[in-house]
C-alpha positions as CSV (number, residue, x, y, z in Angstrom):
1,X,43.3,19.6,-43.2
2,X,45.2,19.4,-40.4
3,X,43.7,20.3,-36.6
4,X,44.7,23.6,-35.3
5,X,44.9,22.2,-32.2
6,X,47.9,20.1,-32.2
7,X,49.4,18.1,-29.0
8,X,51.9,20.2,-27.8
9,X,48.8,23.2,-27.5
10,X,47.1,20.0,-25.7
11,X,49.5,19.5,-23.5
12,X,49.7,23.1,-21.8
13,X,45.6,23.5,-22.2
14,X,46.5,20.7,-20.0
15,X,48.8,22.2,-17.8
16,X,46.8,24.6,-17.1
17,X,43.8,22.9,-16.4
18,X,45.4,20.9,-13.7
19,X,48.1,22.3,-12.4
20,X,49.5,19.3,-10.5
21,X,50.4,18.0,-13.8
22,X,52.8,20.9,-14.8
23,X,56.3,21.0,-13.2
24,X,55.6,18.7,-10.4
25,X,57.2,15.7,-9.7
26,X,56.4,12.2,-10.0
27,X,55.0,11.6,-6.6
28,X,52.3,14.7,-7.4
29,X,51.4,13.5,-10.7
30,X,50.6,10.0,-9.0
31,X,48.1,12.2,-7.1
32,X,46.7,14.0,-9.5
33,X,43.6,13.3,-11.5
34,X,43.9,11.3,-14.6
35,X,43.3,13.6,-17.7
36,X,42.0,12.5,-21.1
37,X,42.7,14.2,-24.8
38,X,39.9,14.4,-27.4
39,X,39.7,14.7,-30.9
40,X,39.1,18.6,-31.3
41,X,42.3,18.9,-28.5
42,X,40.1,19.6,-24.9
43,X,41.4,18.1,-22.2
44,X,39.1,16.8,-19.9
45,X,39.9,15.2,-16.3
46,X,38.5,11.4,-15.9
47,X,36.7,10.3,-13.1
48,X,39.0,8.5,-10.6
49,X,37.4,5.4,-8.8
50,X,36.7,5.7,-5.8
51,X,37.9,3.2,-2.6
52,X,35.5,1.0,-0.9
53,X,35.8,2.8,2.7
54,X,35.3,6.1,0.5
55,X,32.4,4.9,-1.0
56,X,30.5,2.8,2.1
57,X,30.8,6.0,3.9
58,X,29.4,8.0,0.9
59,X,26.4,6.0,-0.1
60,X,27.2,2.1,1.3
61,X,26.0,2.8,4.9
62,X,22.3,3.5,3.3
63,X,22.7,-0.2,0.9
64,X,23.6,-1.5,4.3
65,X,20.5,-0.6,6.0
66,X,18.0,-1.2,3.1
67,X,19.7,-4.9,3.5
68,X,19.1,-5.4,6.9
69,X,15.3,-3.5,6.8
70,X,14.4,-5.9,3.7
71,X,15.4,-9.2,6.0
72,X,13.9,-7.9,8.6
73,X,10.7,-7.6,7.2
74,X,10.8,-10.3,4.8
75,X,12.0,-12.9,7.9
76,X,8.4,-13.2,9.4
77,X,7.0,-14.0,5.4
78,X,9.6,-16.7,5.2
79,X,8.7,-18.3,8.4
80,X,5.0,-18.7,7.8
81,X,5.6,-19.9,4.2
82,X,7.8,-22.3,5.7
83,X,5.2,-23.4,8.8
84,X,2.7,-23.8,5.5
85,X,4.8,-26.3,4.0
86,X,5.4,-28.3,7.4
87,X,3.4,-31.5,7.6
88,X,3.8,-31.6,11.3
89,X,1.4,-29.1,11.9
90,X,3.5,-27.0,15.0
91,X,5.4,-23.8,14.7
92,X,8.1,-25.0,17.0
93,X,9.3,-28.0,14.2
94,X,9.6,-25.1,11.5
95,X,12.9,-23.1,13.2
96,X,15.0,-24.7,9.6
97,X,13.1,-23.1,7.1
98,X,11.9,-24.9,4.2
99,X,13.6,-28.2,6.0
100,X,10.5,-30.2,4.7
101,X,8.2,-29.0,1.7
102,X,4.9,-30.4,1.5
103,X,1.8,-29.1,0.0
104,X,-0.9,-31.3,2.2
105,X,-2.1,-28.8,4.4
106,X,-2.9,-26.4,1.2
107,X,-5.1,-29.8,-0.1
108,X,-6.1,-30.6,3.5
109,X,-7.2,-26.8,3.9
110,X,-10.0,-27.5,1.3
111,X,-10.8,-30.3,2.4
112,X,-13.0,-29.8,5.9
113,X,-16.4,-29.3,5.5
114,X,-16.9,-28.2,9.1
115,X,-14.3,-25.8,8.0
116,X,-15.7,-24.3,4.7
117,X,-12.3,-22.4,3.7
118,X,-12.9,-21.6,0.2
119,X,-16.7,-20.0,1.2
120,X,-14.4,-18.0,3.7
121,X,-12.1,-16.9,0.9
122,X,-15.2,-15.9,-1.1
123,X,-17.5,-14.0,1.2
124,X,-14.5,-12.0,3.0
125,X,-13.5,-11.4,-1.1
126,X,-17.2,-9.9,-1.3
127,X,-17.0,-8.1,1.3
128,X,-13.7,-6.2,1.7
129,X,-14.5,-5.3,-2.4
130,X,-18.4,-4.3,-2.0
131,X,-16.7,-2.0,1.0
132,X,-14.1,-0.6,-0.9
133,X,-16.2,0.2,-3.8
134,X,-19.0,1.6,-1.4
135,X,-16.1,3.7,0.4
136,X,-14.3,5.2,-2.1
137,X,-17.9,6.3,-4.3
138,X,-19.5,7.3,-1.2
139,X,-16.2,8.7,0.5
140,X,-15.8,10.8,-3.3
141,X,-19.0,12.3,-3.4
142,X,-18.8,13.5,0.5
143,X,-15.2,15.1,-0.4
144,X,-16.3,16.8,-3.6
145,X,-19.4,18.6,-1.4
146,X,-17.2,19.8,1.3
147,X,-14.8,20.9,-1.4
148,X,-16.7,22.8,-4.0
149,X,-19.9,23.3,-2.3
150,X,-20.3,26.2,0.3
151,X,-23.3,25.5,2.6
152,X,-23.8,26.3,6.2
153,X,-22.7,24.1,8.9
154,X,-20.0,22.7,6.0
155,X,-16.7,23.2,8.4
156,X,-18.6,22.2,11.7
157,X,-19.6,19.2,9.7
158,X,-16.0,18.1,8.2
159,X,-14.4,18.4,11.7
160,X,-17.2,16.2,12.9
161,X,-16.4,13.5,10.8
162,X,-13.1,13.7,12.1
163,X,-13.7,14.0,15.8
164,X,-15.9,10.6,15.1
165,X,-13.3,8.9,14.0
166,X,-10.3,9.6,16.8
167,X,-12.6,6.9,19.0
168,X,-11.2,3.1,18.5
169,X,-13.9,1.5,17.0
170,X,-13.6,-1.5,19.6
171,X,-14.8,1.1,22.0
172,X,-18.1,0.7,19.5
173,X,-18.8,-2.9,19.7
174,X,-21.6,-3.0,22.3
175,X,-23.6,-0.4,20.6
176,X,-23.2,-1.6,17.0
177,X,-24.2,-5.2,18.7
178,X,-27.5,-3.8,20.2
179,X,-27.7,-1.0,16.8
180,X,-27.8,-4.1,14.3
181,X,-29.9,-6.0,16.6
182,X,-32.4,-3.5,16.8
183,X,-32.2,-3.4,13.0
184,X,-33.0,-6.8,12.1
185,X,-36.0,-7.4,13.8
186,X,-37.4,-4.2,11.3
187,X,-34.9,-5.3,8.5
188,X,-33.7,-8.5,8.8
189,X,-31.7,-8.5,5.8
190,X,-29.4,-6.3,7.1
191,X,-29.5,-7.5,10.9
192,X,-27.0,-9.8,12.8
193,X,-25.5,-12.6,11.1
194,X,-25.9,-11.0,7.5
195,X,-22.9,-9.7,5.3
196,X,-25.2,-7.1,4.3
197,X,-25.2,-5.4,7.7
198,X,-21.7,-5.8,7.9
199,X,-20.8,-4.4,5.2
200,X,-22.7,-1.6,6.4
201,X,-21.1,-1.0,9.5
202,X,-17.6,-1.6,7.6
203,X,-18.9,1.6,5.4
204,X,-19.7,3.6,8.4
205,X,-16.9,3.0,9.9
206,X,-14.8,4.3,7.2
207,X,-16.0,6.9,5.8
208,X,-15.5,9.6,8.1
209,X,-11.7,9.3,7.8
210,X,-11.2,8.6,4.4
211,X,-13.8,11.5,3.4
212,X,-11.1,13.8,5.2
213,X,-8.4,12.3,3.4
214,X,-10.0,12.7,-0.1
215,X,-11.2,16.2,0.5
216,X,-7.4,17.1,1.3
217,X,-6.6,15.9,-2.3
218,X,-9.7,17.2,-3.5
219,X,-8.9,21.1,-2.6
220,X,-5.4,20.5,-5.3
221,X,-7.2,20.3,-7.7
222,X,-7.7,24.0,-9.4
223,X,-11.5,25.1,-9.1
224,X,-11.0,27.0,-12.1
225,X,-11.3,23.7,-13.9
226,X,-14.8,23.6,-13.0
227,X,-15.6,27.1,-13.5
228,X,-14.7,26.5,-16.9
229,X,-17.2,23.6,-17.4
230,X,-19.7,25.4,-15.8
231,X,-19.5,28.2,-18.4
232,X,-19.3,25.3,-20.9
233,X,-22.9,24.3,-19.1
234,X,-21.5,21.4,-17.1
235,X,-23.6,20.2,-14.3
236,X,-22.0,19.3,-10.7
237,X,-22.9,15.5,-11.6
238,X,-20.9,16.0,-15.0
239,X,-17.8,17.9,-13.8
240,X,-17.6,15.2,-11.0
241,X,-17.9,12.4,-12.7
242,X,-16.6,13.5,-16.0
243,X,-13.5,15.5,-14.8
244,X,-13.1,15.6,-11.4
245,X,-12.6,11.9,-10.6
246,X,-10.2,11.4,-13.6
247,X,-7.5,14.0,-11.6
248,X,-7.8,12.5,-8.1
249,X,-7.6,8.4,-9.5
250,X,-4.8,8.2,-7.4
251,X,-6.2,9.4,-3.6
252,X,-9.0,6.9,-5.1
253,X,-6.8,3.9,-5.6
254,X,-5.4,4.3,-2.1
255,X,-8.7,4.9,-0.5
256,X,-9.9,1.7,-2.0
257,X,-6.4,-0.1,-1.5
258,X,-7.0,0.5,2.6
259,X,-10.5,-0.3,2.2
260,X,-10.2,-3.3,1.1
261,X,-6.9,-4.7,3.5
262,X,-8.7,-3.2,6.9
263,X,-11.7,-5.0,5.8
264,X,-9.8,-8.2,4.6
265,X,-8.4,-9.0,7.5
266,X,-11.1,-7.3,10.4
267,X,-11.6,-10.0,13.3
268,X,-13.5,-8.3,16.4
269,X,-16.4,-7.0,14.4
270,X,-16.9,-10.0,12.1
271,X,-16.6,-12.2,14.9
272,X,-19.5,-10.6,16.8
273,X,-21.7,-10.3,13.6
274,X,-21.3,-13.7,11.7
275,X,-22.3,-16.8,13.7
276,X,-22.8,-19.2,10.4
277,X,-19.5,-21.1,9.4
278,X,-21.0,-20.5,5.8
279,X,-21.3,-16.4,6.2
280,X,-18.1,-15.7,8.1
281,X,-14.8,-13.9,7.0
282,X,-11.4,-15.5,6.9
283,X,-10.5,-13.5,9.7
284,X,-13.4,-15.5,12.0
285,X,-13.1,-18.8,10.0
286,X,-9.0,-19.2,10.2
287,X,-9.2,-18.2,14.1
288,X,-11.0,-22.1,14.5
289,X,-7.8,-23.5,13.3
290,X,-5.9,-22.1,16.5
291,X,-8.2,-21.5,18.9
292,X,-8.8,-24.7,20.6
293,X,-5.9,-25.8,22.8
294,X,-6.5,-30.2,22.0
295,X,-6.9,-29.4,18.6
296,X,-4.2,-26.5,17.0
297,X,-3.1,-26.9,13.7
298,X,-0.4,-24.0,12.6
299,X,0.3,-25.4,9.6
300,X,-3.4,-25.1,8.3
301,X,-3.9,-22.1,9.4
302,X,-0.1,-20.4,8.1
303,X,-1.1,-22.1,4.4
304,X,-4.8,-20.3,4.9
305,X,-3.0,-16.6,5.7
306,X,-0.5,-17.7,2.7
307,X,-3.6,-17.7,0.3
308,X,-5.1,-15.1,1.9
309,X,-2.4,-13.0,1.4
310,X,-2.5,-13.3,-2.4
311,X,-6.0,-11.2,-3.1
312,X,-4.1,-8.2,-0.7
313,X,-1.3,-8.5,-3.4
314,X,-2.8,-9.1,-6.6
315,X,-4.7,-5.6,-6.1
316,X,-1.9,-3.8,-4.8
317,X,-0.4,-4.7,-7.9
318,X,-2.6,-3.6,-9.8
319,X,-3.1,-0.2,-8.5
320,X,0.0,0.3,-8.3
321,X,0.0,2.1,-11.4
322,X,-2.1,4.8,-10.1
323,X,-0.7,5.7,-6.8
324,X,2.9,5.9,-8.0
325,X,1.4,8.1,-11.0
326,X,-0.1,10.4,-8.5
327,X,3.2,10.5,-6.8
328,X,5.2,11.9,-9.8
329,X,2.2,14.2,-10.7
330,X,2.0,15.6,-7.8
331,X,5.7,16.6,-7.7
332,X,5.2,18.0,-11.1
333,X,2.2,20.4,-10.0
């Protein structure tokens, strides 16, 4: 059986198609676009590649400036790994990176018992989770009332919290100095120089901001979701633990994910409530390193932010999952 569509039929379906082709000569056909005959006799034009100056003005100019972003950014990474791994201990010897790799100051880092580095890793590990767990539960429940509940004072409240927060908290210092001290001499479990009272002023701190910024993500999701439990003879407690914090998982993980880095890494507060080498953050502990002008090591103190960086990562990392999944859902909805 032979195809109805024989090549000479091809040939002016392709004529007509392009036009250049037919009864031009060969300088036009050179310009034309390259055509392409299949098996049931279409002719379809092929896609013609496209010149580098074409091309870098198309789409290169944005690979360009991804390039030079990622460099930029990365540079300042590169050169404190590379201070790390310096066994002269100054920032100025480290301008060739990675010229010398050695891994002393990473064993001499754990090494210094006036120095306690590794109960610095663990208490400020303590602490920035216990916050960021306290945060986002406490931060949750405050959004889910101020979205589903109606009471009075409810909006005067919300904008409150908000107002609060616009105020640096350094502008807080003297007052939560004198607030804690007051404190411990009732309580002094959770006084000055306890990781108990600082978490507490971490979670203070906080929640006003990220309440706001929950309650936003809070008011997507559809109340006719809990109206149905309700008829089902769901509770508040149920719907919100049972449904409502399965949808927003994602505003939860970045709540927690900010939490946990602002807390990491917090200096000014920490400093002013932990005195005891054994209770204080690696924020206060590393600052020892550096702060004494006979006896500055860089070196120890780039391999202690090197480690220090790799809790920030590792739980980035992991809720990753969840804020890129709240991305694509939400462009979904």
């Amino acid at each position: 059986m032979t195809n109805p569509f024989n090549t000479q039929q091809g040939a002016e379906i392709g004529e007509r198609l392009n036009p250049l082709v037919a009864g031009s000569g060969a300088t036009d056909r050179s310009r034309a676009p390259r055509t392409v005959q299949i098996a049931d006799g279409r002719v379809l034009p092929t896609r013609r590649r496209r010149s580098f100056p074409r091309w870098f003005a198309d789409t290169g100019w944005r690979h360009l400036i991804g390039v030079v972003m990622l460099v930029f950014a990365s540079f300042p990474l590169l050169y404190v790994l590379s201070a790390s791994l310096n066994p002269t201990g100054t920032l100025v010897g480290s301008n060739e990176l990675f010229r010398v790799i050695d891994f002393s100051n990473y064993i001499e880092l754990f090494q210094r018992p006036q120095q306690p580095y590794a109960a610095w890793f663990l208490n400020s590990l303590v602490i920035g989770l216990v916050t960021a767990a306290g945060t986002v539960f406490l931060g949750a429940l405050a959004a889910y009332a101020f979205s589903r509940l109606r009471f009075t004072g409810r909006r005067v409240g919300l904008l409150t919290l908000l107002l609060v927060q616009m105020f640096p908290q350094l502008l807080g210092v003297v007052a939560i100095f004198l607030l804690m001290s007051g404190i411990g001499e009732i309580f002094p479990q959770v006084g000055l120089g306890t990781q108990s009272g600082l978490i507490l002023v971490y979670l203070g701190g906080a929640l006003g901001v990220n309440t706001y910024l929950m309650y936003g993500f809070f008011n997507t999701i559809p109340v006719s979701i809990d109206e149905a439990a309700k008829l089902d003879g769901a509770s508040h407690a149920q719907i919100f633990f049972g449904i409502v914090l399965r949808l927003v998982a994602p505003i939860l993980a970045v709540v927690g994910l900010l939490s946990f880095i602002g807390t990491f890494s917090e200096f000014v507060i920490a400093s002013i409530m932990l005195t005891d080498p054994q209770t204080q953050t690696l924020a206060v502990g590393l600052f020892q390193f550096v702060s004494q002008e006979t006896s500055r090591n860089w070196a120890i103190f780039s391999a202690g932010a090197v480690l220090a960086a790799i809790p920030v990562m590792a739980l980035f990392l992991y809720l990753q999952k969840y804020i890129i999944g709240g991305l694509t859902a939400g462009s979904v909805k």
